[in-house]
C-alpha positions in Angstrom: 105.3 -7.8 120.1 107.0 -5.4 122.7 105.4 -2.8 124.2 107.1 0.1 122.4 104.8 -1.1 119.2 101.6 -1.5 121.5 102.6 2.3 122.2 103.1 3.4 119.3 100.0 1.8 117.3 98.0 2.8 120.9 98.7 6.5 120.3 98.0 6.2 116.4 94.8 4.5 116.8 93.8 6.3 119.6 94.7 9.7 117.8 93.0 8.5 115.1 89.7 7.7 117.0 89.8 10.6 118.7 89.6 13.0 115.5 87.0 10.7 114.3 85.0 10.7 117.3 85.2 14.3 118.0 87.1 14.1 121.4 90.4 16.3 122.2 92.3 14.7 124.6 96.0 14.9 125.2 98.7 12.1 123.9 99.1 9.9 127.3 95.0 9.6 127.2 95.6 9.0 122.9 98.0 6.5 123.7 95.9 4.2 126.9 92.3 4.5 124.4 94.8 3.0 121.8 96.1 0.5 123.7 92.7 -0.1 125.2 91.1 -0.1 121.6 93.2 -2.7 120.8 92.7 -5.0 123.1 89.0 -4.3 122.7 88.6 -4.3 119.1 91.3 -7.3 118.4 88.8 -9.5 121.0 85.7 -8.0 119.5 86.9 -8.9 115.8 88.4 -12.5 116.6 85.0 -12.8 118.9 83.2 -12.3 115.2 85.0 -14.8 113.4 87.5 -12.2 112.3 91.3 -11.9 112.2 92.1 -9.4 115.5 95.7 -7.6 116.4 97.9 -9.2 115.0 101.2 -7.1 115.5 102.7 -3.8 113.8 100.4 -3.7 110.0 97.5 -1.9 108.4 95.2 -4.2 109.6 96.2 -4.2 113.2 95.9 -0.4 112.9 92.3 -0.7 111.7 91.4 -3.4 114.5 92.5 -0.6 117.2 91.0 2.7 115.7 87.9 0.4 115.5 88.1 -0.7 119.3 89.3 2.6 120.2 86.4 4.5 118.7 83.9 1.6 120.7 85.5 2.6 123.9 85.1 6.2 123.7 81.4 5.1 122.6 81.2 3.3 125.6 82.8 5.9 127.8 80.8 8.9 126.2 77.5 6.4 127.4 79.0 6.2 131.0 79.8 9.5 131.2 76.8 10.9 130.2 75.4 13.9 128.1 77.6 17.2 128.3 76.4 20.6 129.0 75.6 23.2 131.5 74.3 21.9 134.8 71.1 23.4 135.5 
């Protein structure tokens, strides 16, 4: 698969995850949580037993929004709780 799909599906997953998630971020940062997600969820779901990424179809689409909503999990845990600092 070239990269112009892992871009494209990267900035509709990751667009996707971030509305889900509750996150506004711009479309370069949409586009590497995607890409990220993808990677992530397609390892995570073959990991399970699963089918992961398997190019440009639904599926595929769901593996990365699914990945991509982990890793803002993950980076929300790392990052820490928001607010004023005291």
């Amino acid at each position: 698969m070239s990269i112009l799909w892992w871009i494209i599906i990267g900035g509709l997953a990751g667009w996707i995850a971030s509305a889900l998630m509750g996150e506004r971020q711009g479309c370069v940062m949409d586009v590497v949580v995607g890409v990220v997600g993808a990677l992530l969820g397609g390892a995570l779901f073959s990991w399970l037993g699963g089918v992961g990424f398997t190019g440009f179809n639904f599926w595929s689409l769901v593996v990365a929004v699914v990945g991509a909503a982990l890793f803002i999990a993950l980076l929300r845990a790392l990052r820490g709780p928001k607010g004023p600092v005291a």
